[in-house]
C-alpha positions in Angstrom: -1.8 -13.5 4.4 0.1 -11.0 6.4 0.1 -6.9 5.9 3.7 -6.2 6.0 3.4 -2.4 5.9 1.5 -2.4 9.6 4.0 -4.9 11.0 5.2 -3.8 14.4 3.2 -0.2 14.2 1.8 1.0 17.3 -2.3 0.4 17.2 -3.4 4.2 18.0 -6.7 4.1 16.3 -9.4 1.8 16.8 -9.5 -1.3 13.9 -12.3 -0.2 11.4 -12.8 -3.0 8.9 -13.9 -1.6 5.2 -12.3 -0.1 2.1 -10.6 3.5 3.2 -12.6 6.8 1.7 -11.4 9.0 -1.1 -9.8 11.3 2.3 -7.6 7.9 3.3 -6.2 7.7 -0.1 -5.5 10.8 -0.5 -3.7 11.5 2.0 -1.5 8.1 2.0 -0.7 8.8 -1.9 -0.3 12.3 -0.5 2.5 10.6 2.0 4.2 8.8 -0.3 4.4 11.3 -3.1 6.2 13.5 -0.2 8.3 11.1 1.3 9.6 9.7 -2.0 9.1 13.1 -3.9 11.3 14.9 -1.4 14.6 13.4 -2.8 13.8 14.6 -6.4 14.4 18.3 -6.2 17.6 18.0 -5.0 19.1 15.8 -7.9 17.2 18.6 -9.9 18.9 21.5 -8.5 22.2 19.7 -8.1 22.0 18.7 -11.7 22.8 14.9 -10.4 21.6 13.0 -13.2 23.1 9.6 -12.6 22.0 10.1 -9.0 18.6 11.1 -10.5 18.4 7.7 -12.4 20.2 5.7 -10.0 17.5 7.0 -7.6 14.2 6.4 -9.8 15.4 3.1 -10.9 15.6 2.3 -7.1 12.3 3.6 -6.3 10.6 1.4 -9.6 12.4 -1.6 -8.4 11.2 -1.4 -4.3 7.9 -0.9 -5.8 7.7 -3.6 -7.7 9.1 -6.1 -5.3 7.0 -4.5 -2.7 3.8 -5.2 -5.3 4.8 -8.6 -6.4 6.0 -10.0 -3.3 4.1 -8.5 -0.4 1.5 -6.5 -1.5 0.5 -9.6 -3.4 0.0 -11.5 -0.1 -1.5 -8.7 2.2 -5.1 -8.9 3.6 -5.1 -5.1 4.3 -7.4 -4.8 1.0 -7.7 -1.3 1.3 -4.8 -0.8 0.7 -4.5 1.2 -2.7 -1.3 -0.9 -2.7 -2.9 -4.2 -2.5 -3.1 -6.6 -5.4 -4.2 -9.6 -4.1 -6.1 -12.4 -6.7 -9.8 -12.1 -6.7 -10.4 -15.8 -5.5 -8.4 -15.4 -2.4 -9.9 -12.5 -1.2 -13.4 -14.0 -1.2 -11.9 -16.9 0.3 -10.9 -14.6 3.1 -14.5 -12.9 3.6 -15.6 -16.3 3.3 -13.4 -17.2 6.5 -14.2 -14.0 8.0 -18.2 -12.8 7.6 -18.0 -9.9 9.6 -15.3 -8.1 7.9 -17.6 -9.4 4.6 -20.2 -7.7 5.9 -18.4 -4.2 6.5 -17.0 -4.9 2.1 -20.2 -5.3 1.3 -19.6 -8.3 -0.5 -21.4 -11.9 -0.6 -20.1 -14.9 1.2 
């Protein structure tokens, strides 16, 4: 398992193992409301409705490829992204106790 969205990031704050708060996911649906939000108003005003299609039907498909074939193998389960199966993320806090312990979950 491999988090794909981190890949290659710049490590400025220190690694803090544990779901994120309500704040965290706030502001990274926040983020990507405005990043791929942004576009929007601009097919609106222009009255670019193709574009407008064209464009949502790209964003539905990235996400979906993005869920079913990296999100589904990413061991940043904080993510609200993530989607990994039940029985391999205990596996993984199996392997890994300390980051268990910080979950709150049984090994």
């Amino acid at each position: 398992m491999k988090c794909w969205a981190n890949y290659g990031i710049i490590k400025m704050f220190r690694y803090r193992p544990g779901p994120m708060t309500f704040l965290e996911k706030a502001i990274f649906l926040f983020g990507f409301t405005i990043i791929w939000g942004y576009p929007l108003s601009f097919f609106f005003i222009g009255s670019q409705w193709f574009l407008l299609m064209v464009y949502i039907s790209t964003v539905i498909a990235f996400f979906m490829t993005l869920k079913t074939f990296l999100c589904s193998r990413c061991i940043n389960f904080a993510c609200p992204l993530n989607c990994v199966e039940i029985k391999a993320k205990k596996e993984f806090f199996k392997l890994n106790p300390k980051i268990a312990d910080a979950w709150d979950e049984d090994v």
